[in-house]
N, C-alpha and C positions, 0 to 999 in steps of 0.2 A: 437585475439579477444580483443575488446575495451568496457571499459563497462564505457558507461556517465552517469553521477551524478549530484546531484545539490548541491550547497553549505550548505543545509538543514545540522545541525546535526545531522539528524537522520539518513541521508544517510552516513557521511561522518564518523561514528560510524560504521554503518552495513557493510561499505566498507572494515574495516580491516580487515573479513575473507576472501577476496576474492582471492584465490592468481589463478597463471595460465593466468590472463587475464591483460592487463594494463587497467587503472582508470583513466578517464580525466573528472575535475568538468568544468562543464558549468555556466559563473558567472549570472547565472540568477535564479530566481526560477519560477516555472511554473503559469498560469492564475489562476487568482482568481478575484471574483465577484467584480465591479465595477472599473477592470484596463483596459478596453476593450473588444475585442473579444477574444476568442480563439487562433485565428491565427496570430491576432497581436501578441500579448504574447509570440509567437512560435518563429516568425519575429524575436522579437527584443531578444529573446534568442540566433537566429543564426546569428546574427547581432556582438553582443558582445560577442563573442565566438567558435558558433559551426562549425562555419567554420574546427575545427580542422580535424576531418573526409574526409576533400576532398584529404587533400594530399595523402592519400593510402585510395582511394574508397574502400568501403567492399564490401562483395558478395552480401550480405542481410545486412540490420537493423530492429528490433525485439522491436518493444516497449513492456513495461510489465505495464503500466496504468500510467509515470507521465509524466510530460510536456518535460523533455528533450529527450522521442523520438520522438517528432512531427518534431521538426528542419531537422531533415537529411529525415521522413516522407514524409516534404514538400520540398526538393528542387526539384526546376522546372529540368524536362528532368533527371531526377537523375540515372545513369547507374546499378540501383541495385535495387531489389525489396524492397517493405517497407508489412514489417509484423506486425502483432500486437497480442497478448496474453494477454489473460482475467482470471486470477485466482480464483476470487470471483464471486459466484452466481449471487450479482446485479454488475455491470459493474460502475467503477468508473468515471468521468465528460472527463476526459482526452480519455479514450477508447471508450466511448461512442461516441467521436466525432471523436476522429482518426480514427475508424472503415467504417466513411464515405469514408474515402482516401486510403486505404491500400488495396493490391490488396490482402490479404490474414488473415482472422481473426481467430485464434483460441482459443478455450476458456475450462475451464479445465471443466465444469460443462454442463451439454445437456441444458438446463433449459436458461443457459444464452446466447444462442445464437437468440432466439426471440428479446431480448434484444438490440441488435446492430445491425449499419445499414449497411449489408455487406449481398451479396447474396453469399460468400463463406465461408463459417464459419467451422470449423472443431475440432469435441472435443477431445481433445492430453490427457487432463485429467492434472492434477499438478503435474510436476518434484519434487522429495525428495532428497537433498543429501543421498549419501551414509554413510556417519555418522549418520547416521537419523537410529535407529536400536530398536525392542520391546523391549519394558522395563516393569516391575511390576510398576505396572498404584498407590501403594499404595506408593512404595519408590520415586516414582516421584515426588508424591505429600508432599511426606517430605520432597526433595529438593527446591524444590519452596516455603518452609515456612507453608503449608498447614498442615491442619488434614487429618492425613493418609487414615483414613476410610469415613469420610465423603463426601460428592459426592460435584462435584465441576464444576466451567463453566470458559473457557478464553472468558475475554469480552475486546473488542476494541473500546474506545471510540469513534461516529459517531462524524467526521467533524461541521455537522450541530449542535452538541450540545453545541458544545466549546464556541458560543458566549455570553450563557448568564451563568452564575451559578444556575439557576432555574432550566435549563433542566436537566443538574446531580442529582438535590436534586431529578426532576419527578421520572429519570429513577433509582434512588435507592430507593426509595420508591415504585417503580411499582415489582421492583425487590424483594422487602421482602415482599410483600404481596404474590408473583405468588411463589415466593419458600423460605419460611422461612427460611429453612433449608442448605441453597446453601451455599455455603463457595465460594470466588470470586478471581480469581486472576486480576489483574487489569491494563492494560497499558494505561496510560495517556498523553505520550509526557511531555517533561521537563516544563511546567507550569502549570501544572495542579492537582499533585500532591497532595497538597497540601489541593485544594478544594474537590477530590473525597475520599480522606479518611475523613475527614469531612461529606462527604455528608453520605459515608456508618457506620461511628459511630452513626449517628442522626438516623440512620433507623436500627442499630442492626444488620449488615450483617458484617459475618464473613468473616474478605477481607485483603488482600496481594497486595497493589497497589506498583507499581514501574514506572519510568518515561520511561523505553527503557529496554527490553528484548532480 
């Protein structure tokens, strides 16, 4: 099993639990607004790189929502099916368009299969590691820095908000008016840090921000 990556540090972080499978970064990072189309993006990922895949074709490839499974997605006449998995209720820009091409879409959630443009869609539901085991939901929250008793939310910063610092100050302010009481744990991605504990001190919200979990 081959699992491709992007140079992103946040993959290249999350990559170190993976054992079992070999890890090949593709030197590109996936489509983002104003670089082209989609598929250009895709192109010129597998252009400078993803070629690596052909010398031992797989049976399947399995995108799971970022830009480097479109490459092997899209190669012409490709001897292997191209799948795609959907994890989250709203379907990310990457699955949402791969789902046009792939002869197989499934998605963990019922709800999110209107969503994408695939007339085979099938709900698998989301894989757990086996590490993954019940815990006392109050000692948990003592290891994550939290008040034990207090009732608590994981919030993941949206994409779309990252470009102004306004939209963090909206949504912490929207956030301590709808639950005063909420205590927040926080992932931000390695630049942002900085401005969401800021934005949750100015609004009073009892919060645990970190850059990568």
């Amino acid at each position: 099993m081959t699992l491709l990556i992007s140079p992103k540090e946040i993959d290249q972080t999350a990559v170190k639990s993976a054992v079992g499978m070999r890890v090949t970064t593709l030197p590109a990072v996936g489509f983002s607004p104003g670089t082209g189309s989609p598929s250009c993006a895709a192109l010129r990922i597998l252009s400078r790189g993803g070629k690596t895949f052909l010398s031992e074709p797989p049976e399947a490839v399995l995108a799971m929502g970022g830009f480097t499974g479109a490459p092997p997605c899209l190669r012409p006449r490709a001897p292997y099916p191209g799948l795609s998995h959907e994890s989250n209720t709203i379907p990310g820009r990457a699955n949402r368009w791969l789902s046009r091409i792939v002869g197989q879409a499934f998605v963990g959630f019922p709800e999110t299969a209107a969503r994408l443009r695939n007339c085979s869609v099938k709900v698998t539901g989301n894989t757990v590691r086996p590490n993954f085991q019940p815990a006392n939901v109050e000692d948990c929250r003592a290891l994550l820095g939290l008040d034990r008793l207090a009732p608590s939310s994981n919030h993941r910063r949206q994409p779309r908000c990252k470009r102004i610092e306004r939209a963090r100050n909206c949504d912490a302010a929207f956030l301590a008016k709808l639950a005063p009481d909420l205590q927040l744990f926080h992932l931000t991605g390695p630049n942002d840090k900085g401005i969401a504990e800021q934005a949750c001190a100015a609004n009073h919200i009892q919060a645990v921000v970190r850059p990568f979990y």
